[in-house]
N, C-alpha and C positions, 0 to 999 in steps of 0.2 A: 915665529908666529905664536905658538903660546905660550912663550913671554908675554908677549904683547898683549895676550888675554888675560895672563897673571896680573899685569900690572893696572888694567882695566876694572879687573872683577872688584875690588875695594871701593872705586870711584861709582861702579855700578851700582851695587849693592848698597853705598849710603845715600844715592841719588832714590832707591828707589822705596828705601825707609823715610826720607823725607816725602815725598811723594805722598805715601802713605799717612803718614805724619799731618800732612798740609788738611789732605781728605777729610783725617780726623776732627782737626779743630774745626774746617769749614762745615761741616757739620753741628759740631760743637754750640758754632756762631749763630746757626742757622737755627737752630733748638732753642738758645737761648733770646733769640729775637722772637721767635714762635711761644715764649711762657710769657713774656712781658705785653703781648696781646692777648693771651688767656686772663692773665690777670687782671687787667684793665677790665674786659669783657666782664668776667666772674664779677665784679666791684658792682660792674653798670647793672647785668641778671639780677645781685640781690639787693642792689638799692630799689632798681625796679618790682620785685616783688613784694618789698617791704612798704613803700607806700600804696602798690595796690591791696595789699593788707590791710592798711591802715585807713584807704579810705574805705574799704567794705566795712569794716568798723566803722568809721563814723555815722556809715548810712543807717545802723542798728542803736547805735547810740551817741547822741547825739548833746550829752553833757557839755558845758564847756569845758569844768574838771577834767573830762575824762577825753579830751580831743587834745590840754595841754599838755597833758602826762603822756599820751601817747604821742604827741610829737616834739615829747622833749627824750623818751625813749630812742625813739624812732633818729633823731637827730645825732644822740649821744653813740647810739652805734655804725651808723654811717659816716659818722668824725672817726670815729677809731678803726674801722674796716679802710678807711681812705687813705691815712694815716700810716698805716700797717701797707697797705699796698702802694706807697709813695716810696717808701723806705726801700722796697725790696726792688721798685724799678730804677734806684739809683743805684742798687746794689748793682742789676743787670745792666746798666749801663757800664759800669765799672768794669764790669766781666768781658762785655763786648768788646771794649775796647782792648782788653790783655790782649783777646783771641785774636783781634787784627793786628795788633804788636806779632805776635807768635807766627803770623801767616808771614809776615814781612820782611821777619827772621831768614825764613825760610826762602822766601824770591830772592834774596839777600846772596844765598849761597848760587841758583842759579841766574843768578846775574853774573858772579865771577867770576861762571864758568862760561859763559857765555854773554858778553857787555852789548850785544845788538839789540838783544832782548828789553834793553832798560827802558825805551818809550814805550814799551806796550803796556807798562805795569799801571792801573789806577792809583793807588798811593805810592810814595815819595820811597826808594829801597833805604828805609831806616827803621831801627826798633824801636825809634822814641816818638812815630809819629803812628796812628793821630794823638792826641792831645785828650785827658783826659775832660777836661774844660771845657772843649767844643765838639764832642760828640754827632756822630753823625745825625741829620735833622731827621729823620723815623724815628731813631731811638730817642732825639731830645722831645718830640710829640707826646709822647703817651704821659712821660712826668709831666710837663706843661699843665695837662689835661687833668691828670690829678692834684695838680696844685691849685689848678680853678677849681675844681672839684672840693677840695677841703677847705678851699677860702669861703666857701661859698654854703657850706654845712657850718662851717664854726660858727660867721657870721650870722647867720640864722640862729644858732644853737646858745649865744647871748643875745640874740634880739630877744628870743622869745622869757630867757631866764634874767632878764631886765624886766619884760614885764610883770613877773610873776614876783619880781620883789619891788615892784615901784608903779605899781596896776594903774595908777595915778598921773603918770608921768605922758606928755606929750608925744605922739608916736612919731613926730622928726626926732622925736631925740631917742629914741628907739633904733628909729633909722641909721641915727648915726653913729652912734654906738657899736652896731654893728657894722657898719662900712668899716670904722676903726679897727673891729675885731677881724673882720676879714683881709684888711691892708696888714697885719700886724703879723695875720698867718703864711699869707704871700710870704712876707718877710725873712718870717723864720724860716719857712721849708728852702727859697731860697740861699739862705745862709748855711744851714745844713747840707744842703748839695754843693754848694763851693766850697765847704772843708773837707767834707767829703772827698770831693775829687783832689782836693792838695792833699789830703793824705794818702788818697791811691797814686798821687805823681809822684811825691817822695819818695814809697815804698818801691813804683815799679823804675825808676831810675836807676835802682841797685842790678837788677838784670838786660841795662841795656849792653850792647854789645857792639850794633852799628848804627851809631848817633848819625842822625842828619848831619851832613859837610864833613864828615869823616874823621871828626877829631876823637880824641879818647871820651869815654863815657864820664858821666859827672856821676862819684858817688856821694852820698849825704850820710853826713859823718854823725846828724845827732839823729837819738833815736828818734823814730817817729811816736812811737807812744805820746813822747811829752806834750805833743802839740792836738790829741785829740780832746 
């Protein structure tokens, strides 16, 4: 009999480091879904107090000078607070998805030990999935929302600096101009977050271990550097 608890205690003990381990990142995960809604929030708090700002000023002064200046200020800093926090929610998206890779790692081992278990589990028992490309739909929300969000600041922020260099000019072509500018920021942010994530796939490819269908893991042989 302990024998039998000898040869037990090893099986135990990493059973129950993983355990602890799982805790850790689901935690981890649950933090890091928890800052990407602060963030978002914080964006919305100071845009919002920023044009309430701005219109208490207007109601004191009421220049035209000085309503454009202020809302080409006003504009120039909520392009770049949106911008800056677009960036950091595709970073966190990136992140999230490691952590469910690491979690999956982890079911991975007690599935082996135990194969009845395999229907119960929500995702697929592989390290390569999910995908960083299709992120879960809460976490693909919040970016969404700041991409309308900075489409919709830029656009504004040449409308208005079109009129100030062409005061002249017909306000459909104002208009459109801006459409333009804001299809063109869609664009980019979208473009940025799909390389983005190909270069989070490439990199985390090197630490898979149990690829969906069970074959050996696919490593990528050129650096990823070159392609960002």
């Amino acid at each position: 009999m302990p024998d039998n608890l000898d040869l037990q205690s090893p099986r135990e003990s990493s059973t129950q480091g993983l355990l602890a381990e799982h805790a850790r990142i689901a935690e981890l995960y649950l933090y890091n879904r928890e800052m990407g809604e602060k963030r978002l929030s914080f964006y919305l708090t100071i845009v919002s107090i920023a044009v309430t700002g701005f219109v208490a000023l207007t109601e004191l002064r009421k220049e035209e000078a000085f309503l454009i200046e202020g809302a080409l200020a006003l504009l120039v800093g909520v392009s770049l607070l949106g911008l800056f926090t677009f960036q950091r929610l595709v970073e966190r998206r990136i992140v999230g998805t490691e952590y469910l890779r690491a979690i999956n790692r982890i079911h991975c081992y007690f599935a082996h030990l135990d194969p009845s278990i395999r229907p119960y589990y929500y995702w697929p028992l592989c390290d390569d999935r999910p995908t960083f490309g299709r992120p879960e739909a809460a976490m693909a929300g919040l970016s969404d929302l700041m991409i309308f969000f900075n489409s919709l600041s830029l656009a504004l922020l040449l409308g208005l600096t079109m009129y100030l260099l062409k005061p002249q000019a017909h306000y459909a072509v104002l208009v459109v101009e801006g459409l333009a500018a804001g299809a063109i920021t869609w664009a980019l942010q979208r473009l940025y977050e799909r390389r983005s994530f190909a270069v989070a796939q490439r990199q985390a490819s090197r630490k898979v271990r149990f690829p969906q269908g069970g074959g050996r893991p696919r490593v990528q042989e050129q650096d990823e550097d070159t392609d960002l």
